[in-house]
N, C-alpha and C positions, 0 to 999 in steps of 0.2 A: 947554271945558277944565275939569277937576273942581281943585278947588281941594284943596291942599296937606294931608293928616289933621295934625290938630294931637297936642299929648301926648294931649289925652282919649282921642282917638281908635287911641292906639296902645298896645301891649300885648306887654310883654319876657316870653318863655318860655322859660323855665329847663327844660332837657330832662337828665333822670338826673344831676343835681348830687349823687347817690348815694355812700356808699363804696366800694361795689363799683368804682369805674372809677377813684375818687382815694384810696382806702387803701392802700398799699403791702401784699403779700401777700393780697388777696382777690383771685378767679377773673381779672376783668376790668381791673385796675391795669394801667395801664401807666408809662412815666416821666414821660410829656409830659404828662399829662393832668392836674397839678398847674400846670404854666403855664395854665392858661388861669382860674386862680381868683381870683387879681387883678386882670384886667379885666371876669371876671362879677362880682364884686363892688362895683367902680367905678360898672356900670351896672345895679346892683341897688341903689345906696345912692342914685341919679339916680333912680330909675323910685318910691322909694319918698318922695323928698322931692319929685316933681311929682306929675301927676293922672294919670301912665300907669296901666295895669291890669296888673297881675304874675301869671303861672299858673306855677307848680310843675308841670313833669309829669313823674310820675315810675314809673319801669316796675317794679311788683309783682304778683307771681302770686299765686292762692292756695294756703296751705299745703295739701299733702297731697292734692290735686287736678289732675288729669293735664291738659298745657298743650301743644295745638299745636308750641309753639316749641321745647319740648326733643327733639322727632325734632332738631332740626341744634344745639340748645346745651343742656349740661348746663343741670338744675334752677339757677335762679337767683334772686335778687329775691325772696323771698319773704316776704310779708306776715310782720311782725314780728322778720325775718332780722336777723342784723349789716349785709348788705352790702349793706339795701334802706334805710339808715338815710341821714339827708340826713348831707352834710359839716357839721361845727360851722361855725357863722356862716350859714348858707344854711335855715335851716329857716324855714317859713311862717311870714308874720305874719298871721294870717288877720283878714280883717276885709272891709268892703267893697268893696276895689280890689286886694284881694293874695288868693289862693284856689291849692288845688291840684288835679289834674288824673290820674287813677292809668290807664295805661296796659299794654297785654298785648303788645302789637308794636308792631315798630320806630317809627310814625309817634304820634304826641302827637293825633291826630286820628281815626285809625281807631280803630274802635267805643268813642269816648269821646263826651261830649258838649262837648268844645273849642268845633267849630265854631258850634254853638247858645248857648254860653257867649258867645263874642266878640262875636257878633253881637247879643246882647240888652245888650252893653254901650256895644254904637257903634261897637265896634273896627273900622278900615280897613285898620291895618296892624300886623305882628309882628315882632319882633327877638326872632331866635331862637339861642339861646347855649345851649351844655354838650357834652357828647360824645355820640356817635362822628363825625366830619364825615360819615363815608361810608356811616354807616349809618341811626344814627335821625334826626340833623340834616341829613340830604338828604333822607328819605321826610317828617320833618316839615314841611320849607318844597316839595317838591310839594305836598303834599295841602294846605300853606297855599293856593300860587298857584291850582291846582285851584280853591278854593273862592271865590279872588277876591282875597284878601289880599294885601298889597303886603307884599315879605318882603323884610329886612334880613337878613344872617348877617353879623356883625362878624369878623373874619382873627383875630384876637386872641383870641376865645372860643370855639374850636372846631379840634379836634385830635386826628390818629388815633393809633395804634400802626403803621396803613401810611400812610405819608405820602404814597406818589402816588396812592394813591388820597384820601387826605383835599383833595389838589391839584386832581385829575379833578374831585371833587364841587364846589369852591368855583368850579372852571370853568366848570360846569354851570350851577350856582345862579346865577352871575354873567350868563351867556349865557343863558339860557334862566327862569331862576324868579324874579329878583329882583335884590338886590345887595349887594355883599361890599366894606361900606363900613371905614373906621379903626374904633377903638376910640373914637376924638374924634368923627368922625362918627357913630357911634352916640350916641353921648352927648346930640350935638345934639338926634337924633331925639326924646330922652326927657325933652330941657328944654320 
């Protein structure tokens, strides 16, 4: 039986904490998507006063350079943009346990160096919070489980503009990738 990853070992990921999805009138805003700022914040101000490892990932293309992703979503995200700007209160503290992570698709893992990050840190396990549930915070806690990672999504941090599918996903996640603890239970995780 593997024993318990402690804080060192775990590591909160903040996925598109962006304007784009929490400023009202940019592409991606929706209403809900400001609920979930108070309990990312709760377990970002815990992950910053223990020894967990905090990663920023957050999704910017390059300017003026043609991206996969816009065949199905208008240009977005773009390095230097308003709506690739983090939320006030939420921007990097960078130093050696807190670091950011720049992303091109849905997943915080695919063609980034996430996984080789966690891993040279000790990380075992990730709690993973921000928006879309159904989109980038489902492909990011696959490709966590994928890679071995024990993956938390806290119910409180994470919320779509479709709600049954935000539902689907936490079902998912819960049966199949990990688990979809309180906001108090996450908390724990990161004392």
């Amino acid at each position: 039986m593997t024993t318990p990853p402690t804080t060192a070992q775990t590591a909160l990921v903040l996925v598109d904490v962006i304007a784009s999805f929490y400023r009202p009138l940019e592409a991606n805003y929706y209403p809900d998507a400001p609920l979930t700022l108070d309990p990312i914040h709760l377990l970002l101000d815990q992950a910053r006063t223990s020894d967990a490892f905090i990663v920023h990932a957050v999704e910017r293309h390059r300017a003026g350079l043609e991206d996969f992703e816009f065949a199905k979503l208008p240009r977005h995200h773009q390095e230097g943009s308003a709506d690739a700007a983090y939320v006030p209160g939420f921007e990097p503290v960078f130093g050696p346990r807190e670091t950011e992570v720049t992303k091109r698709r849905f997943s915080a893992f695919y063609a980034t160096d996430l996984d080789l990050l966690l891993r040279e840190q000790g990380i075992r396990r990730v709690v993973i919070v921000g928006v879309k549930t159904n989109v980038c915070i489902r492909a990011t806690a696959q490709d966590a489980f994928a890679g071995g990672f024990e993956v938390l999504v806290p119910r409180e941090t994470t919320n779509s503009n479709r709600p049954h599918l935000a539902a689907a996903s936490l079902e998912d996640i819960e049966r199949y990738m990990g688990s979809v603890p309180t906001l108090d239970e996450a908390l724990d995780a990161l004392r």
